[in-house]
C-alpha positions in Angstrom: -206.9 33.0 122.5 -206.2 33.4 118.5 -208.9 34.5 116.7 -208.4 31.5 114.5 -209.3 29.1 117.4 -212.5 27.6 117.2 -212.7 27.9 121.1 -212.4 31.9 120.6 -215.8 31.4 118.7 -217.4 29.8 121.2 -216.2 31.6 124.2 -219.1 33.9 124.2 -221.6 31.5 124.8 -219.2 29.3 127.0 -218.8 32.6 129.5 -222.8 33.0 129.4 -222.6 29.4 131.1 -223.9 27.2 128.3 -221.8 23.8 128.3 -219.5 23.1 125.4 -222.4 20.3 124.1 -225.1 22.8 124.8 -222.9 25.5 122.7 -222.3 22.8 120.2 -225.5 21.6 119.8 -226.7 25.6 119.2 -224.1 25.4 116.4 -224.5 22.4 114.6 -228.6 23.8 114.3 -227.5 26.7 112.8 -225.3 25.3 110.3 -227.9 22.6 109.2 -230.5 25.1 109.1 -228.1 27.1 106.8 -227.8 23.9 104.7 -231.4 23.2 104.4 -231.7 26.6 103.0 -229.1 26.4 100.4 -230.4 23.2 99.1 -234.3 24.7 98.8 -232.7 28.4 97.2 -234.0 30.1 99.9 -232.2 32.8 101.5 -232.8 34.7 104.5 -232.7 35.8 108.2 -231.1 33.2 110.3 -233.6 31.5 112.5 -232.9 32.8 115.6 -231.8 29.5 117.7 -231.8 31.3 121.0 -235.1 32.5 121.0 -235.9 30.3 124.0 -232.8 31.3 125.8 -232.2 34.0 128.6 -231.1 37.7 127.4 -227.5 36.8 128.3 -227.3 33.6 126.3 -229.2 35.9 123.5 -226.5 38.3 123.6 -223.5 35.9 123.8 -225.0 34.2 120.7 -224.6 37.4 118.8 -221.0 37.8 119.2 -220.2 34.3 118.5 -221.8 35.1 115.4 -220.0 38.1 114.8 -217.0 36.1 115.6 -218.0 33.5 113.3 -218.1 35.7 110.6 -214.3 36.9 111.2 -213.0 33.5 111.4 -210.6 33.2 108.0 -211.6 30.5 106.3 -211.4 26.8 107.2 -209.1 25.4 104.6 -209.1 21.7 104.1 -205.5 21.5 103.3 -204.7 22.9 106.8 -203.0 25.9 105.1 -203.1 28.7 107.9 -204.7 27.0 110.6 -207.5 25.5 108.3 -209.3 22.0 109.2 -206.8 19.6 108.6 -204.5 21.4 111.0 -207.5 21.6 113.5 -208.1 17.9 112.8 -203.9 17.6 113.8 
């Protein structure tokens, strides 16, 4: 799987037996919470979203946060496997 692939992001938590909505749902929390916090100028630790979660799914999350952060970035114009190439 490319590390480009949105699906190599999530594999970590997909592997530690979350469903895809379960593992998407986790995402979409973290990235309004990071919204929410760049709209009141506050900047800090990333509320941990797994807190309620076994130790595996706790572990899994870290990588796909890792991996998150060494995705290139999405680019609208689709250049190098950005969004609008995701989006076909």
């Amino acid at each position: 799987m490319d590390r480009n692939d949105l699906g190599w992001v999530l594999a970590p938590l997909l592997d530690a037996g979350l469903s895809v909505d379960q593992a998407r749902d986790l995402l979409f929390r973290l990235a309004f919470e990071e919204m929410v916090s760049q709209v009141r100028g506050t900047r800090g630790p990333t509320p941990d979203a797994v807190a309620d979660q076994p130790d595996g799914v706790r572990a899994a999350w870290q990588q796909m946060l890792l991996r998150l952060m060494l995705l290139d970035p999405l680019r609208e114009d689709g250049a190098d496997g950005g969004l609008a190439a995701a989006e076909g």
